[in-house]
N, C-alpha and C positions, 0 to 999 in steps of 0.2 A: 909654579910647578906644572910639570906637564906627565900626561900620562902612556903606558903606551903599553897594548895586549898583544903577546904573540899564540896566533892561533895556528896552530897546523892540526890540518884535514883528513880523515883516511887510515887513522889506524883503526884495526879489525882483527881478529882472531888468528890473522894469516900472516901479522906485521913480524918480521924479526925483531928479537929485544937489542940485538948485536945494533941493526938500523937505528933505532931511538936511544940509544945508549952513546953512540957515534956522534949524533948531533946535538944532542941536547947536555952533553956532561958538564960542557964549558960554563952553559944555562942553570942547571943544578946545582954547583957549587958555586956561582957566585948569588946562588939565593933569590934568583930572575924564575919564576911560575911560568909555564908552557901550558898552556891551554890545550888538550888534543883532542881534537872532534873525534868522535869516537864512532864507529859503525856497531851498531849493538849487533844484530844478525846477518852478517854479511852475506851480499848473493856473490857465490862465488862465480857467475857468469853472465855478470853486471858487462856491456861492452859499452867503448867508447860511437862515437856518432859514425866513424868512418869503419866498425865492425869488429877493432881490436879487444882484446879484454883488456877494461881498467887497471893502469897504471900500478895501483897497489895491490895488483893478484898476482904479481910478477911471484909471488911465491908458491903458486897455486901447485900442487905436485898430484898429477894425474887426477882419476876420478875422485871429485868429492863429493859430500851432500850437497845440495843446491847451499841451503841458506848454513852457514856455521856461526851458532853464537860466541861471543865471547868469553864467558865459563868456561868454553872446550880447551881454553888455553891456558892453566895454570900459571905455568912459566909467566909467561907475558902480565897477567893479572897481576902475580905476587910481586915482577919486578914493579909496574905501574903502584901497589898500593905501600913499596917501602918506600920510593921514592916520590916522598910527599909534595915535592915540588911539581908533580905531575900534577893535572887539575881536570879531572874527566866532564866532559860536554859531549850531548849527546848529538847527534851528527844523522838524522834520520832514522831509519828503524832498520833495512837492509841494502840501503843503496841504488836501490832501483833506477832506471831512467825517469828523471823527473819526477819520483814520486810522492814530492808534496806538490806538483802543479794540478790539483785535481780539483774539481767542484765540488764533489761528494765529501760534507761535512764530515758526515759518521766516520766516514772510512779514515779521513784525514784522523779523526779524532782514534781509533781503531791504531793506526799505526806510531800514533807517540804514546799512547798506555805501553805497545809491546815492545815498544823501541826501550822505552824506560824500566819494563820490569827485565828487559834482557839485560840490562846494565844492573840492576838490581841483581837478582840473578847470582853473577860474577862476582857481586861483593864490594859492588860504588855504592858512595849513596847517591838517594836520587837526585839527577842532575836539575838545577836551576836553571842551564842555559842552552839552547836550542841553535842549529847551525842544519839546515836547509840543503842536501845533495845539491849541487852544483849552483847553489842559493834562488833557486825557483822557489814561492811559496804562491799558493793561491789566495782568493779574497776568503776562503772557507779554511786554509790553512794557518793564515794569518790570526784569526779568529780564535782556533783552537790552540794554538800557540800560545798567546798571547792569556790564555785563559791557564794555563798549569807550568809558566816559564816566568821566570824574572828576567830574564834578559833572551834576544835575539840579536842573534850576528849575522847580517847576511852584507851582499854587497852594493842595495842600492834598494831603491824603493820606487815603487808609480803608482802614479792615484788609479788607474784602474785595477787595477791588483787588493787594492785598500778596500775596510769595510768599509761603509758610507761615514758611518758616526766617527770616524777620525780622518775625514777631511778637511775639517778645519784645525786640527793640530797640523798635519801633512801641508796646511799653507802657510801656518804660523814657523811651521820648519824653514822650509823655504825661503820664507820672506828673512829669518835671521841666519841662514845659509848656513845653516848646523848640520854636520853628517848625523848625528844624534839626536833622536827625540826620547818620546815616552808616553806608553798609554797606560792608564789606569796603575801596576806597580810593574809594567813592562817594560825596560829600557829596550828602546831599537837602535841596534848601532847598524851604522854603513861602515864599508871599508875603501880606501884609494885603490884596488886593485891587488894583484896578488904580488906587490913590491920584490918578496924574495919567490926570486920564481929564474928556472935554468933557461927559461926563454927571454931574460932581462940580461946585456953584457955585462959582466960578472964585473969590471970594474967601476959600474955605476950603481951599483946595486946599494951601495951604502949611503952613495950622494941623496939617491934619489929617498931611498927612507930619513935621513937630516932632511932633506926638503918636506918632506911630510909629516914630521913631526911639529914643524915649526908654523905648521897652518889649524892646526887644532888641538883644544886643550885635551884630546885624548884621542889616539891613533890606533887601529887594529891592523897586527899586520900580520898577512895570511900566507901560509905556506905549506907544503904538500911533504911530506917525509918519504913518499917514494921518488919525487922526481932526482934525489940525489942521490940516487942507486938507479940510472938506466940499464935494465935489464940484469939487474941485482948485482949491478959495478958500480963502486964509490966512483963519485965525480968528485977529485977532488978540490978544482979548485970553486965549487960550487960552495962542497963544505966551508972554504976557507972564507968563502966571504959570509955564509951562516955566524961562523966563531969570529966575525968580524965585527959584526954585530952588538953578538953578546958583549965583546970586551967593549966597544962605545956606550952601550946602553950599561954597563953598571960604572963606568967611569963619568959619567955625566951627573951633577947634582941636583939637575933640574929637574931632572927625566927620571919618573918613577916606574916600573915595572909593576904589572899586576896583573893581577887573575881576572877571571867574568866575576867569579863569584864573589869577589872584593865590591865589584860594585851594584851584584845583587842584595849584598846585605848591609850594602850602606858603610862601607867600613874604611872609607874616605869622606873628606869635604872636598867635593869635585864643583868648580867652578860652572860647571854646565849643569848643575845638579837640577836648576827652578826648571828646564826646559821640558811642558808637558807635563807638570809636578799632579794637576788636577786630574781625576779621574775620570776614564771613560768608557763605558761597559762596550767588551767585546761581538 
């Protein structure tokens, strides 16, 4: 059996329920869990590197408060907590540029308490797994992470980033070429890239996820819920290859669907389960 999480990125207080409803119904009803990183406090004037505003504030409607938490949005909550196939992960604290790439332990530590009681807050419970803005963590962030999270999802790891005391799991990774390790009751997962993504030609998009799944016994696979509304227009054939997806991933026997928090609480026998099994203080 093999495993595979779909994660998407980005939703926040500002997401239409019409958007996540659009993409993921096919996901829900066939009993497939969507993992959605979630923005507890969203800054609504988060911009991208080249000065635009991020991608997922395309709903942004004139002046608002800088930071909007999640609570402010009813709607959206209430849809999120009837449909249980939804799986809230908490996705930074407001989005910032890069900001878990910091040295400053406290502050790192400071902005996942508020991240987490903003999702609190709302009416989540508190989340077990952690997902990194743009997956920047630092050696101070990694640290506090790994101290109040069962799982991290980011996309890739380097020993200068790492604390010292898990550099010999970070070679023991390596040496058995596992996207997947674990520190102390941490799983860290890597991901192959952001697979469904509108800058990937849409008629490869599927191949290339079968290629990916068929390289490890558990796959994460990342994707953004605004990029398929440029400029709050359905792309449709972007969605079509989303609901392409879904219908392969629940028609396959091998291939299980799951949540983070399935394999934060253990609630599999995952063939990569011994990898990093021993403990190591943060």
């Amino acid at each position: 059996m093999r495993y595979v999480i779909l994660r998407d990125d980005d939703t926040n207080a500002l997401t239409p329920v019409d958007c996540l409803e659009r993409l993921y119904r096919p996901f829900l009803d066939r009993g497939l869990p969507v993992n959605l990183a979630t923005i507890p406090e969203v800054n609504v004037h988060t911009r991208m590197a080249d000065g635009q505003p991020e991608g997922y504030l395309f709903n942004r409607q004139g002046a608002q408060a800088g930071k909007v938490a999640m609570g402010s949005n009813p709607k959206l909550v209430n849809y999120l907590r009837v449909n249980s196939g939804y799986r809230i992960v908490q996705h930074g604290c407001h989005h910032d540029q890069l900001e878990f790439d910091c040295a400053d332990r406290s502050e790192m530590a400071r902005r996942l308490e508020r991240g987490a009681q903003a999702l609190r807050e709302a009416g989540f419970p508190k989340p077990e797994t952690f997902v990194a803005p743009y997956d920047k963590l630092s050696r101070a962030s990694l640290a506090e992470v790994a101290a109040r999270f069962r799982v991290l999802s980011t996309g890739w790891f380097e020993l200068r980033r790492l604390p010292r005391a898990w550099w010999p799991k970070f070679a023991l990774k390596k040496l058995r070429q596992s996207a997947h390790w674990r520190i102390g009751q941490t799983w860290l997962l890597s991901h192959p890239g952001c697979l469904l993504s509108r800058h990937r030609p849409r008629r490869q998009i599927l191949e290339n996820i079968i290629r990916s799944l068929k390289t490890q016994p558990l796959t994460v696979l990342v994707t953004h819920w605004w990029e398929y509304f440029p400029d709050g227009q359905a792309d449709e054939s972007f969605i079509q290859a989303l609901h392409e997806t879904a219908e392969y991933l629940s028609n396959q026997r091998d291939v299980k669907t799951i949540a983070f928090d399935d394999l934060a609480r253990g609630s599999f026998s995952f063939p990569f389960a011994s990898v990093g099994r021993d403990s190591v203080e943060p």
